[in-house]
N, C-alpha and C positions, 0 to 999 in steps of 0.2 A: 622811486618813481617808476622803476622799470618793471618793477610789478606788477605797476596798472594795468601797462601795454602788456604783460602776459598776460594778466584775470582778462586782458579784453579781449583777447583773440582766441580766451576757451570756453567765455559764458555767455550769453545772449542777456540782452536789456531784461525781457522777460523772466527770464533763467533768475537775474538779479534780485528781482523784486521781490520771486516769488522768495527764492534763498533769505533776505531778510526780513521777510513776511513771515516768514517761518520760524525764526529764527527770534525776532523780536517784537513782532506783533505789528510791526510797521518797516514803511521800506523810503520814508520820507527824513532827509534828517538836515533842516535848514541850515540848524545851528553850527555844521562841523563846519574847519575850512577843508579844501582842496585834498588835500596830502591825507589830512586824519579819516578822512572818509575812505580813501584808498585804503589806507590801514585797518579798519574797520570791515569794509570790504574782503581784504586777505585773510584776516583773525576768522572772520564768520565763513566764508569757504574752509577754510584748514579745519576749524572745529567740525564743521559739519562733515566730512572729509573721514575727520577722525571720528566722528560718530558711528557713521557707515561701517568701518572697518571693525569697530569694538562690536558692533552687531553683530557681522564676518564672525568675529573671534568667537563670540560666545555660541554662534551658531552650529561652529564646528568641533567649540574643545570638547567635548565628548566622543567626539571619536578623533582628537588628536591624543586623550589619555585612555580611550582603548586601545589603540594601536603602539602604543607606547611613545610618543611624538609629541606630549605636551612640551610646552614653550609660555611663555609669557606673554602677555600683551606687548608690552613691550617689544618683543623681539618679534612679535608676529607685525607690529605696527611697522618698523622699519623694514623689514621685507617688505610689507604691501607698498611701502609708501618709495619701496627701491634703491633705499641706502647700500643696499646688498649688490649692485654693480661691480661689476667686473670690469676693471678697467685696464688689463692685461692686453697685450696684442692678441688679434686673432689669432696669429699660426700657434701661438702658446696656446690656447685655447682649444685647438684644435687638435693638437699633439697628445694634450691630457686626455679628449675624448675617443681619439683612437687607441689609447693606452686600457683608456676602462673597455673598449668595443674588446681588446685584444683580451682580456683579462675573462669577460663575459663566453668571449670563444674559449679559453681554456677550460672553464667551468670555475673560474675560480670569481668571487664578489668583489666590487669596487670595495678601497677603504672609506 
């Protein structure tokens, strides 16, 4: 249920309709109860979500396999979508990036 309260405080009534207007050719659905519609609701933002980002992907993998940088959908899906958080303390974080700044001043490359 507490899903709902997030999809409701990042998409507008509008935003909805059109999203499952788009999605399934209608945005009217009497028959679910309460809950399944919520669900419904989440499944069709996350799909479309991940639609988006496969578009992203394919948009760029030509120049992530000229640069030598291809990756998989997959692994590009979870970076976009942020699985890649860093949930270290700041000053750890902070430490590591004055290490590479120091590394950069010697001439020498990040590992």
């Amino acid at each position: 249920m507490e899903k709902f309260f997030l999809i409701g405080c990042q998409i507008n009534e509008i935003e909805l309709k059109e999203l499952l207007l788009h999605r399934y050719g209608r945005y009217e659905f009497p028959e679910m109860k309460f809950d399944e519609f919520v669900e419904f609701v989440v499944l069709a933002i996350k799909s479309d979500r991940k639609d988006k980002i496969r578009e992203e992907y394919l948009a760029l993998l030509p120049s992530l396999v000229r640069v030598g940088k291809y990756m998989t959908f997959d692994k590009f899906y979870e970076d976009a979508m942020g699985s890649n958080i860093d949930w270290r303390p700041t000053s750890e974080i902070m430490k590591e990036v004055e290490e590479i700044q120091e590394r950069f001043a010697n001439g020498n490359r990040p590992v």
